[in-house]
C-alpha positions in Angstrom: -111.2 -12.3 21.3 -114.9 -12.7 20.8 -115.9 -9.4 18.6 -120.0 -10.3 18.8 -122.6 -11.1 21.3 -123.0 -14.2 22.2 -126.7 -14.7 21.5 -127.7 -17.9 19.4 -128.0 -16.7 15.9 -130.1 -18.1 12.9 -127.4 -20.2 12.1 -124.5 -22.3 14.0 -122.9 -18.9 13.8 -123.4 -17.3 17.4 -123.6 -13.5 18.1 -123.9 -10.2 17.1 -122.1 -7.2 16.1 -123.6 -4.9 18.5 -121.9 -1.7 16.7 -124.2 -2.7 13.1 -127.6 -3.7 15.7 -128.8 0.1 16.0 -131.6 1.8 13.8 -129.9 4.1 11.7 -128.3 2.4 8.3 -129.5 -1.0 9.9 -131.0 -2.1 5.8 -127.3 -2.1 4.7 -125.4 -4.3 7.5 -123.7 -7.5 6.9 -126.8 -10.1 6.9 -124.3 -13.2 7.3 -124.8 -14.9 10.6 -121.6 -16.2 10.7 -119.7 -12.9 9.4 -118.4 -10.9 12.8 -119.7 -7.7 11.3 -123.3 -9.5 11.3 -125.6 -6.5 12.0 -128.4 -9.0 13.8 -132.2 -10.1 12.8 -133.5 -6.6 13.3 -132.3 -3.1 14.7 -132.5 -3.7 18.6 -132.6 -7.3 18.4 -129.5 -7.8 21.4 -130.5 -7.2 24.9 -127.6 -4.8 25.0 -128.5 -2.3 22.4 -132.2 -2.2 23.7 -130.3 -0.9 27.2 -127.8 1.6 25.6 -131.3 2.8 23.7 -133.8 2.7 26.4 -131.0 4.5 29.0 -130.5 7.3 26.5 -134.2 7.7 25.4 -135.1 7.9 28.9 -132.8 10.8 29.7 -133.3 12.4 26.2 -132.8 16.1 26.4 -130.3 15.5 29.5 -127.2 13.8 28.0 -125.1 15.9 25.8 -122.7 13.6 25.0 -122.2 9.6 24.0 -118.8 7.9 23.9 -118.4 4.3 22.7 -115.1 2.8 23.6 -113.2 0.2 21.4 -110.1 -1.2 21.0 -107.8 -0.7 19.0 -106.7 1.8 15.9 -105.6 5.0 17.7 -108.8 6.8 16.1 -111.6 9.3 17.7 -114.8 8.9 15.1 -117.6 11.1 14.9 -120.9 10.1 12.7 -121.4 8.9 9.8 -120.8 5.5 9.3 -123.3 4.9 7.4 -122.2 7.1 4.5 -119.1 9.5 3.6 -121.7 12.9 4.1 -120.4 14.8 7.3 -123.2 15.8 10.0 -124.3 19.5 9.8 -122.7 19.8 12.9 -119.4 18.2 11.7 -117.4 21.3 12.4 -118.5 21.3 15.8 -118.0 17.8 16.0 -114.4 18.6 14.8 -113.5 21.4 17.0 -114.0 19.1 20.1 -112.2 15.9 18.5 -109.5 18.2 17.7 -108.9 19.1 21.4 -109.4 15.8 22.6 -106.9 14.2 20.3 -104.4 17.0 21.5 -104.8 16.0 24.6 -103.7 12.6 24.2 -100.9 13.5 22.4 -99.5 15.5 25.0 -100.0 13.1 27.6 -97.7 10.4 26.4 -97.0 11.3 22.9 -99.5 9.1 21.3 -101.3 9.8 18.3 -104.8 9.8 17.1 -106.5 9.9 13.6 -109.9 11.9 14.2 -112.8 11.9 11.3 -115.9 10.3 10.3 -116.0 6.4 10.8 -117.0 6.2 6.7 -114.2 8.5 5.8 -111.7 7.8 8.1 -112.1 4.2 8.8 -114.7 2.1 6.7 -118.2 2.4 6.4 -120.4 1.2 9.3 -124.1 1.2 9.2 -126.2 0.2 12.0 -123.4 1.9 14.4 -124.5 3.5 17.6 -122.9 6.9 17.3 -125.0 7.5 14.3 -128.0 6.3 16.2 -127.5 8.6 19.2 -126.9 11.8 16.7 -129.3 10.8 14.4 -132.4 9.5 16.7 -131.5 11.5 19.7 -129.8 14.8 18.9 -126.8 13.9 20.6 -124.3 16.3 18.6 -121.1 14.5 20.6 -121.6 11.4 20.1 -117.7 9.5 19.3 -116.4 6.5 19.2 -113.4 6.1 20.5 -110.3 3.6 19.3 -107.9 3.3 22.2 -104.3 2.0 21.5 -102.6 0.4 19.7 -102.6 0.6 16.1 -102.5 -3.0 15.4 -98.6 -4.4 17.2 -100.5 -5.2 19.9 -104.2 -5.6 18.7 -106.5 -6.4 21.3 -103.8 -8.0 23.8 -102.3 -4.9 25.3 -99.4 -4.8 27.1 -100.4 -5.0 31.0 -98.0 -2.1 31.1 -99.8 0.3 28.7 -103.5 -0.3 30.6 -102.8 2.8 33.0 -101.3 4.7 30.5 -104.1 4.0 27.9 -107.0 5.0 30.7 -105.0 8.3 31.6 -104.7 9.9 28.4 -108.3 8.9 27.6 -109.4 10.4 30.3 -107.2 13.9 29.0 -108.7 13.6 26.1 -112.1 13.2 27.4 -111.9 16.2 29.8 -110.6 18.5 27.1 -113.5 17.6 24.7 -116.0 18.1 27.3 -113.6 21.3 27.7 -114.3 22.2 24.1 -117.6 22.0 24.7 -119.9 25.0 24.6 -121.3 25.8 28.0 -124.9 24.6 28.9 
């Protein structure tokens, strides 16, 4: 039930946000310690975001898509957080959120909001799906919201884990579907 990192902060307060500790929007996050949207002492500051970074850069040009998994809100989010303006490639964007949200639904019936994070959600600088279309060109870059919208919150029923990780994993494949050919 721990939302942050667990690195010692400047304060008493312990941890990080690690979806407000990438580059892009990093000026505008939450500079409380003790908040749990703290965006940390500097973009790249957590071990963790310095990994997702240096694994992407090192494969730049090879990895056409970047998927960030949370829990919960029944939402697939595309960039920006940082702001309400939609990518230039929002409609692509769109067109494979679109088929991955259908997918889901007809797995089990369950339904998924699809958007911007800023428009959609709430505004989130410093998040990594910006960072990996912004910095790296990575045109599918989502985060993903899995179940529920809030009953359940982050204790899921035992009984809805499959469930959850099979129509993911629809929705997945038919983005990756929806996506143009290499």
């Amino acid at each position: 039930m721990w939302r942050k990192s667990r690195s010692p902060g400047p304060s008493s307060c312990f941890g990080v946000d690690l979806n407000r500790n990438f580059d892009v929007g990093f000026n505008n996050t939450v500079r409380d310690s003790c908040s749990s949207s703290y965006g940390g002492s500097a973009p790249f500051s957590e071990i963790e975001t310095q990994t997702v970074r240096d694994l992407l850069s090192a494969n730049a040009g090879r990895v056409k898509a970047a998927l960030f998994l949370h829990s919960f809100s029944q939402l697939w989010l595309s960039p920006y957080g940082v702001n309400a303006d939609e990518p230039k490639d929002y409609k692509e964007m769109e067109k494979v959120m679109k088929a991955g949200v259908e997918a889901l639904k007809s797995t089990y019936n369950t339904t998924f909001t699809y958007g911007s994070i800023a428009n959609v959600l709430y505004p989130a600088p410093g998040c990594a799906i910006d960072y990996t279309y912004q910095d790296l060109g990575i045109v599918y870059s989502f985060l993903i919201e899995l179940r529920d919208r809030g009953f359940h919150a982050f204790i899921l029923p035992i009984e809805q884990i499959l469930p959850t990780a099979i129509e993911t994993m629809n929705g997945i494949r038919a983005m990756i579907n929806a996506m143009p050919s290499p």
